[in-house]
C-alpha positions as CSV (number, residue, x, y, z in Angstrom):
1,X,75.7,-10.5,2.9
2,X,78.0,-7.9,3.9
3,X,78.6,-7.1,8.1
4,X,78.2,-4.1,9.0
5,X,79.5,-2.4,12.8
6,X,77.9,0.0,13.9
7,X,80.5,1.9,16.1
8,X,81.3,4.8,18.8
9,X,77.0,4.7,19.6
10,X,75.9,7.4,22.0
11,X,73.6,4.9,24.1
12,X,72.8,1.1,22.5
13,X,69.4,0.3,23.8
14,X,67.5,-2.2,24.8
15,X,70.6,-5.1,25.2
16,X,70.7,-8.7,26.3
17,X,73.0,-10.0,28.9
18,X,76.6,-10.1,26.7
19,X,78.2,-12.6,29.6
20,X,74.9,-15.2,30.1
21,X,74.5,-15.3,26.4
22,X,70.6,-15.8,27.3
23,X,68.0,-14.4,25.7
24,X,67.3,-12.4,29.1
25,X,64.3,-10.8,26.8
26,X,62.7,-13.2,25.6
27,X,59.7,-13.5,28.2
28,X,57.2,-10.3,28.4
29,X,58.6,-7.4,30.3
30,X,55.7,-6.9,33.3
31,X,54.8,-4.5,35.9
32,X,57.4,-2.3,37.8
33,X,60.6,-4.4,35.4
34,X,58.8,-2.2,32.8
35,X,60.6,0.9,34.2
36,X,64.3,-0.9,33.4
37,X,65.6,-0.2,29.6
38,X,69.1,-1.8,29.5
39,X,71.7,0.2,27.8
40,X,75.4,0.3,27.1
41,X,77.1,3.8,26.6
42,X,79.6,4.3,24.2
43,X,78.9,0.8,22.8
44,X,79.6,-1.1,19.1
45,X,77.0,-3.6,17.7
46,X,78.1,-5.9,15.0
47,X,75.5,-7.5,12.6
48,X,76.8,-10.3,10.5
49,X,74.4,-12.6,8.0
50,X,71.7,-10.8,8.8
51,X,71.6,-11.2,12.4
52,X,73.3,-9.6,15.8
53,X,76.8,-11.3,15.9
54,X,77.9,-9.4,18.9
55,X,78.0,-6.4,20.6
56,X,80.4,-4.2,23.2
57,X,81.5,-1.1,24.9
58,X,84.1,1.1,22.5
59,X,87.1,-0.5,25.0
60,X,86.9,-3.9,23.0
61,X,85.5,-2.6,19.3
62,X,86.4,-4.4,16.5
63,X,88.4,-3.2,13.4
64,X,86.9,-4.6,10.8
65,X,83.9,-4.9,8.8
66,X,82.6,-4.5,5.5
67,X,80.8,-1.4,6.1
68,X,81.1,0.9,8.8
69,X,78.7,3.1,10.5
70,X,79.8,6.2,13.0
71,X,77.1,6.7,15.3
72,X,78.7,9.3,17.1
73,X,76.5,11.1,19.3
74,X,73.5,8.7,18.3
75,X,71.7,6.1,19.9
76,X,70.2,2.9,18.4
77,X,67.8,0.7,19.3
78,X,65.9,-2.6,18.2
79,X,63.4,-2.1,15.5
80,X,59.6,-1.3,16.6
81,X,57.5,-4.4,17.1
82,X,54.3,-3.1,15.2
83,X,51.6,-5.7,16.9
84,X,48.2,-4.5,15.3
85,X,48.0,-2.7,12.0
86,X,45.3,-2.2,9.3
87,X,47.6,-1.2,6.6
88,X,45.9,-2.9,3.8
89,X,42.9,-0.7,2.9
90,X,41.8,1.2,-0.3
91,X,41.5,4.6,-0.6
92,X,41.2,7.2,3.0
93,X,38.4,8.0,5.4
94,X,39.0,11.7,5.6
95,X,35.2,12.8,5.3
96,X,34.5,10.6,8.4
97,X,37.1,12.8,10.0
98,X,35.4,15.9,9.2
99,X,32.2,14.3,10.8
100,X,33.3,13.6,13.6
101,X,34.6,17.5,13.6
102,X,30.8,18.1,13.3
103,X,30.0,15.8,16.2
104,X,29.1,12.4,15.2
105,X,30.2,9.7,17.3
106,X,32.4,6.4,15.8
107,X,28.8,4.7,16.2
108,X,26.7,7.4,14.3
109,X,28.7,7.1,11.1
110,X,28.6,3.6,11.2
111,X,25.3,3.3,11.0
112,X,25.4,5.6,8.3
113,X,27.3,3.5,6.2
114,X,31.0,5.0,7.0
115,X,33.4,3.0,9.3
116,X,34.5,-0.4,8.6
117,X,31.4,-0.9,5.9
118,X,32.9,2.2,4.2
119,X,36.7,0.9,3.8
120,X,35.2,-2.3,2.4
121,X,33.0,-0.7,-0.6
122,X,36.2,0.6,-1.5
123,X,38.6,-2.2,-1.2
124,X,35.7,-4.5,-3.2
125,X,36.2,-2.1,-5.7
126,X,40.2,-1.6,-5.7
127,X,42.5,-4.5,-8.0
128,X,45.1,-6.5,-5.6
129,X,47.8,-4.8,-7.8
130,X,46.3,-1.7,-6.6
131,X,46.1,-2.6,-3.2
132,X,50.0,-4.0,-2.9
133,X,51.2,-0.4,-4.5
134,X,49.2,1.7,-1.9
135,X,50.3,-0.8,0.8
136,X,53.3,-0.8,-0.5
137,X,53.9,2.7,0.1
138,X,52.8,2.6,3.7
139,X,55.7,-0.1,4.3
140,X,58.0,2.3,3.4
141,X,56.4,4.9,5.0
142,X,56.8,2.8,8.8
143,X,60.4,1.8,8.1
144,X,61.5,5.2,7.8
145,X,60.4,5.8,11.0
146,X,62.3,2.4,12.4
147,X,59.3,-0.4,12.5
148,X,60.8,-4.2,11.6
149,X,58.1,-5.8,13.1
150,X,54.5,-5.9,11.9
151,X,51.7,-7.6,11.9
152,X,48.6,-6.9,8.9
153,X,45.3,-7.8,9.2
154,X,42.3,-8.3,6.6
155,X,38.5,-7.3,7.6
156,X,37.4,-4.7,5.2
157,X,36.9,-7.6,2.7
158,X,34.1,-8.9,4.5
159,X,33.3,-11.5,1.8
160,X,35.0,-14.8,1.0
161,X,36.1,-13.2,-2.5
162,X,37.5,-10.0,-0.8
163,X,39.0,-11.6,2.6
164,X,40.6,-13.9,0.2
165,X,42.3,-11.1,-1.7
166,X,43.1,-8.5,0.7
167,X,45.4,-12.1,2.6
168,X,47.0,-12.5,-0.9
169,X,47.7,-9.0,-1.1
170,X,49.4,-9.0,2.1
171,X,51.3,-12.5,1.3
172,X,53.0,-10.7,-1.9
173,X,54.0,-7.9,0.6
174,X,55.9,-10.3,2.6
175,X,57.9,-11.2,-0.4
176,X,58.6,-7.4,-1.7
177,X,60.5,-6.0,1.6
178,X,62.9,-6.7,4.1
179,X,60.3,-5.4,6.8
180,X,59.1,-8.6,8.8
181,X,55.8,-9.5,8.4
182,X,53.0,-11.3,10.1
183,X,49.7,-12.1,8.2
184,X,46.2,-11.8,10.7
185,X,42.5,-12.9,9.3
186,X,40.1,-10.9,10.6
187,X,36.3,-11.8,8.8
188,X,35.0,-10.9,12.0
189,X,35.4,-7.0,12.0
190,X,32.0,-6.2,11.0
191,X,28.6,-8.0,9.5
192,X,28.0,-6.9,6.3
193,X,24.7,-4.5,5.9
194,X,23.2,-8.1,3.8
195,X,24.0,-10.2,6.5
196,X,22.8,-7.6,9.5
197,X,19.7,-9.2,10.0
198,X,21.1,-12.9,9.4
199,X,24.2,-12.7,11.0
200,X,24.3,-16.5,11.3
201,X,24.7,-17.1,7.9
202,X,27.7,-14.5,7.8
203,X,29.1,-16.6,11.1
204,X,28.7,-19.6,8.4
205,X,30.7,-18.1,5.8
206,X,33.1,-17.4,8.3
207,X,33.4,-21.0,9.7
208,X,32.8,-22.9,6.8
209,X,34.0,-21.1,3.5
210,X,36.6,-18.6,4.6
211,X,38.4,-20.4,7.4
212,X,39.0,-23.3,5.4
213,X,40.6,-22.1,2.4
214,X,42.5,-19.6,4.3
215,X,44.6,-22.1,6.2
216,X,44.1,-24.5,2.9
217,X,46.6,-21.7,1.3
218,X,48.3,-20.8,4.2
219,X,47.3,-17.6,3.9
220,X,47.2,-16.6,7.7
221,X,49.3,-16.4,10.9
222,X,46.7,-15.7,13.3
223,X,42.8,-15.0,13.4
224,X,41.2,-11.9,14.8
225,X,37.7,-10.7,16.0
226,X,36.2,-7.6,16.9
227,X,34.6,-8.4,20.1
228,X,32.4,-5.6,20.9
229,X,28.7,-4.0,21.3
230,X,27.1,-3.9,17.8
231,X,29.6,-6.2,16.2
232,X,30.6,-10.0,16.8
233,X,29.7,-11.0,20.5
234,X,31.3,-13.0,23.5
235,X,29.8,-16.3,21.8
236,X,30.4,-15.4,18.7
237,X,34.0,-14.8,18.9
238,X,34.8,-17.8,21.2
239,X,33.2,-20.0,18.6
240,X,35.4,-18.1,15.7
241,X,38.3,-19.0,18.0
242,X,37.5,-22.5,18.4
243,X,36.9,-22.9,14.6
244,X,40.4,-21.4,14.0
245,X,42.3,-23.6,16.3
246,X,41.4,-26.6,14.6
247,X,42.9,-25.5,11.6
248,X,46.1,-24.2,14.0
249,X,45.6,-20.6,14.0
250,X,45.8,-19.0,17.0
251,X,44.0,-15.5,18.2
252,X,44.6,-12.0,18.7
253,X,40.9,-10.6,19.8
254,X,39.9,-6.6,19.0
255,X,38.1,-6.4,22.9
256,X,37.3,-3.9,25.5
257,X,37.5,-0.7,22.8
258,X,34.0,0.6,24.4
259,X,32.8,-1.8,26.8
260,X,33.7,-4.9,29.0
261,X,31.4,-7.5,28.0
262,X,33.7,-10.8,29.2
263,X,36.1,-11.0,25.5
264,X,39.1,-10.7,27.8
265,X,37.5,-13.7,30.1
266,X,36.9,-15.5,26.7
267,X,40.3,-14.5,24.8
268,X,42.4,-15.9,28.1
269,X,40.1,-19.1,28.0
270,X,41.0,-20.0,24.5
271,X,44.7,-19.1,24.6
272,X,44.7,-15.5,22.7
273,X,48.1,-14.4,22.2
274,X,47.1,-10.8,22.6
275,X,43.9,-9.0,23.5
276,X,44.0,-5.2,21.7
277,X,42.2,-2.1,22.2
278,X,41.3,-2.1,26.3
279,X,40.4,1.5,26.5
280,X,38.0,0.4,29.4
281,X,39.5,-2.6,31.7
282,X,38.1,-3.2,34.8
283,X,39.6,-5.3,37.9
284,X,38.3,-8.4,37.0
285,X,39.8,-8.4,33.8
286,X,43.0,-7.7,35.1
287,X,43.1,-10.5,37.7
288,X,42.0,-12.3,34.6
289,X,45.0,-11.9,32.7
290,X,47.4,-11.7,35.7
291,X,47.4,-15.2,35.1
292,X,47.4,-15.4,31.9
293,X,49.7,-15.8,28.9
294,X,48.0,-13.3,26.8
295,X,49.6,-9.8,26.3
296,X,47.3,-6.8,27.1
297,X,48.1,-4.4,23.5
298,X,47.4,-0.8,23.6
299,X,46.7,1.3,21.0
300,X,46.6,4.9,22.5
301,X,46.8,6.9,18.7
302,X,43.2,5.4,18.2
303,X,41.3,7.1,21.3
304,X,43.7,10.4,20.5
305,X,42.3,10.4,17.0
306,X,38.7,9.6,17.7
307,X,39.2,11.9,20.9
308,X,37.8,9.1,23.1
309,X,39.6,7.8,26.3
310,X,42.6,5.9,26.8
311,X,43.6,2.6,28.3
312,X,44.4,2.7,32.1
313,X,47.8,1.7,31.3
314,X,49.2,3.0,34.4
315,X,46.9,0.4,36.5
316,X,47.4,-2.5,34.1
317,X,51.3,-2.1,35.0
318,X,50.9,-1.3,38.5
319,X,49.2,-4.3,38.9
320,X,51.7,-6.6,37.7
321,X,51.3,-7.2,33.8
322,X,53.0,-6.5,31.2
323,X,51.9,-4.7,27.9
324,X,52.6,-3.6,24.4
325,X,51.8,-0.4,22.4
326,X,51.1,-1.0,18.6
327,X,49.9,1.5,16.4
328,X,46.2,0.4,15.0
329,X,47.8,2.1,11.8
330,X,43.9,2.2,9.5
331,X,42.1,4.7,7.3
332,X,39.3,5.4,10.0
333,X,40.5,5.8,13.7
334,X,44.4,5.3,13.3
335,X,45.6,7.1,10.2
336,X,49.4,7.0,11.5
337,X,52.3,4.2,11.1
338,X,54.1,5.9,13.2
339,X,55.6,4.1,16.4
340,X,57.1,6.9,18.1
341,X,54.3,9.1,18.2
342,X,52.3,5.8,20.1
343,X,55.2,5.9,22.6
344,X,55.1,9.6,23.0
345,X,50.7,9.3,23.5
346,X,51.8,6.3,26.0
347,X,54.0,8.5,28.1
348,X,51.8,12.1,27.7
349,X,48.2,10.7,27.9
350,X,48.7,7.0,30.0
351,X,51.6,8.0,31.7
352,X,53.8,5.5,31.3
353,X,57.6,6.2,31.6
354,X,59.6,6.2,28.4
355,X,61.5,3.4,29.7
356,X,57.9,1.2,29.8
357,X,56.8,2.4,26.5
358,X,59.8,1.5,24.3
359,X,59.7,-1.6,26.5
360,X,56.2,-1.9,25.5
361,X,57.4,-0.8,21.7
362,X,59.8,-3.1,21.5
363,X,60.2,-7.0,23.3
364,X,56.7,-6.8,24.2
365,X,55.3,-6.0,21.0
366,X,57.5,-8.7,19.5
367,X,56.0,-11.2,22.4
368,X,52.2,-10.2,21.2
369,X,53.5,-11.6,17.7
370,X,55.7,-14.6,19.2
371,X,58.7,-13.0,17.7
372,X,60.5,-12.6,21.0
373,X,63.1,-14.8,20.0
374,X,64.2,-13.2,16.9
375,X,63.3,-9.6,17.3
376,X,62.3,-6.8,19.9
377,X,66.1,-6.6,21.9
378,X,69.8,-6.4,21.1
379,X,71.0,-9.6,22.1
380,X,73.3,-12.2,19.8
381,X,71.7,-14.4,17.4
382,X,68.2,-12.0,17.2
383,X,67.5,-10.5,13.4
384,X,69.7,-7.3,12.7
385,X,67.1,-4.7,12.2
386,X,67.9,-2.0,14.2
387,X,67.6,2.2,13.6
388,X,69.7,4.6,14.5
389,X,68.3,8.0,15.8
390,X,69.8,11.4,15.1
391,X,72.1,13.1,17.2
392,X,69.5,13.6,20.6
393,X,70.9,13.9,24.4
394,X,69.2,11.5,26.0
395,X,66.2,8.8,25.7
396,X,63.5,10.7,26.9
397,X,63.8,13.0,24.0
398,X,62.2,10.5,22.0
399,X,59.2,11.1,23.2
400,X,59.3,14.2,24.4
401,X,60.0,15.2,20.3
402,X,56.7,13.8,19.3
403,X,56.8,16.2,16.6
404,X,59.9,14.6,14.6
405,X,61.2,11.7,12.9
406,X,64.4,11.3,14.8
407,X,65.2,8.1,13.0
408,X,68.2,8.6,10.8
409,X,69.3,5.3,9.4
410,X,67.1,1.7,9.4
411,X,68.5,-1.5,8.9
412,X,66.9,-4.6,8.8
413,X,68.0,-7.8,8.4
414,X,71.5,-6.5,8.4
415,X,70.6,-4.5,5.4
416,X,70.8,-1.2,5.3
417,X,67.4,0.5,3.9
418,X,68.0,4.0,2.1
């Protein structure tokens, strides 16, 4: 594979410690360390087999390289750390988006048959060739605007037949780009209208068909649940996790989207790697997962699109913990891939400082995927997907541009993606 140096970089972001040769950022970035983004000016980075073979200021650069890259006046960063995405689906939701125009509420047009029972009336009619081209295109769509990172999750399958495919779909993704992916089963987004007044023989199917085969073909890296009001409950989704263990999945719980009801008490009791959504937290949650190894993952473009409240961000950091942004990317609330519009919502609507939302974008969306190791920093040894932005004065402009795309190049995996 062919090294590539990336030289005379306006501001490299987001860098180990060069002389410790640690990964320094490999634990989650928490509380007030969230306001530190460690840079170099006028730096070089060198990727080599793929990976980060070293990096510097322009005083000790190297010469050579197969290909070289001036980033003159540009800054590059770690690819985003997607944590929580929807992106296989069939079809779009935009009628749903006119209704809630009109006034009806996420709820309402569930119970009307729109929402998550509406994307999976679609996807059971949709071939798996069809879904990988549509998905497909959404892939590209969030590497061009600098994701390397992200997870996919299943759920508007909602039978064994459908959860089954929409896991294969997103397995032949994994083999089709150079963007890294993690695989997430989530049978446990919604009871099908058959199964609404028997939801214990949809928790069967669940437990006893779909689990099962999906870790027979190794079809899943984690399990999810939507914990909520009107959906799976506390018990429910504790004994889903339980289930999932045994077969060596671990969670990432949907929780705390409209109400506290005890899933972040449950998720930290059984080990959750994340716990996504928290538009409502309250303090006994957060002293909860204070001591706790399970990161707190926002998703701020979801209450900006259904126009609904956002996480208490600034409270959750204040307090001490650590979290990550993600974008929800789906065909109902989320509609977006892209990563720099979540951090620009994070800094306009939860005010968090840029510095804690490409922290939050970036290592700590890699730790709510236990990729910390490989990606989410510059530091030796991690994968070499990086981006490099357009010419832009400083690091707040990111943000602040919510507008634009102000990613100009994408590597990943010390590839360079046109």
């Amino acid at each position: 594979m062919p090294s590539i140096l990336i030289k005379s970089i306006k501001t490299l972001v987001q860098v180990g410690d060069q002389n410790k040769h640690t990964t320094r950022l490999a634990a989650p970035v928490k509380g007030a360390d969230m306001k530190t983004l460690p840079q170099l000016e006028n730096a070089w980075l060198l990727i080599q087999d793929g990976l980060i073979h070293d990096y510097g200021t322009m005083e000790n650069c190297p010469e050579n390289a197969d290909q070289i890259i001036d980033a003159s006046g540009r800054m590059v960063f770690p690819g985003w750390c997607d944590s929580h995405t929807h992106i296989v689906y069939a079809g779009s939701r935009e009628s749903e988006f006119v209704d809630r125009i009109n006034g009806l509420s996420y709820k309402e047009i569930a119970e009307k048959g729109g929402g998550i029972l509406n994307s999976a009336k679609q996807l059971s009619n949709t071939s798996e060739d069809d879904l990988v081209e549509q998905a497909y295109t959404r892939l590209e769509e969030i590497i061009g605007f600098g994701t390397a990172l992200v997870e996919i999750k299943s759920g508007y399958g909602l039978s064994v037949k459908d959860e089954l495919k929409m896991l294969r779909v997103i397995r032949r993704l994994k083999g089709m780009t150079k963007l890294n992916i993690k695989s997430t089963f989530l049978g446990a987004h919604a009871f099908p209208a058959i199964y609404k007044e028997n939801q214990e023989e949809y928790m069967d199917l669940i437990l006893n068909k779909m689990l099962p085969q999906i870790a027979a073909e190794g079809l899943a890296d984690y399990v999810d649940a939507f914990c909520e009001k009107g959906f799976f409950s506390v018990e429910q989704t504790e004994r889903i996790m339980e289930a999932a263990s045994k077969f060596g999945l671990k969670s990432k719980i949907h929780t705390n989207q409209f109400n506290c009801m005890g899933g972040i008490q449950a998720s930290v009791k059984h080990g959750a790697i994340s716990v996504d959504h928290l538009e409502v937290v309250n303090d006994e949650e957060i002293a909860c997962l204070l001591g706790a190894e399970t990161m707190p993952t926002l998703l701020p473009s979801a209450p900006f699109f259904i126009n609904d409240h956002y996480p208490p961000a600034r409270k959750m950091i204040d307090a001490g913990l650590p979290v990550a942004l993600a974008t929800d990317f789906n065909p109902g609330s989320t509609p977006s891939g892209k990563m720099a519009f979540v951090v620009s919502l994070a800094c306009i609507n939860m005010k968090m400082t840029p510095e804690e939302a490409i922290n939050a974008a970036t290592i700590n969306g890699a730790v709510a995927l236990e990729s910390q190791t490989t990606f989410g920093s510059i530091e030796k040894g991690k994968t070499g997907s990086v981006f490099i932005t357009k010419r832009i004065p400083s690091i707040a402009f990111l943000p602040y541009s919510f507008g634009s795309n102000l990613v100009e190049k994408v590597i990943l995996k010390g590839e360079l993606i046109s």
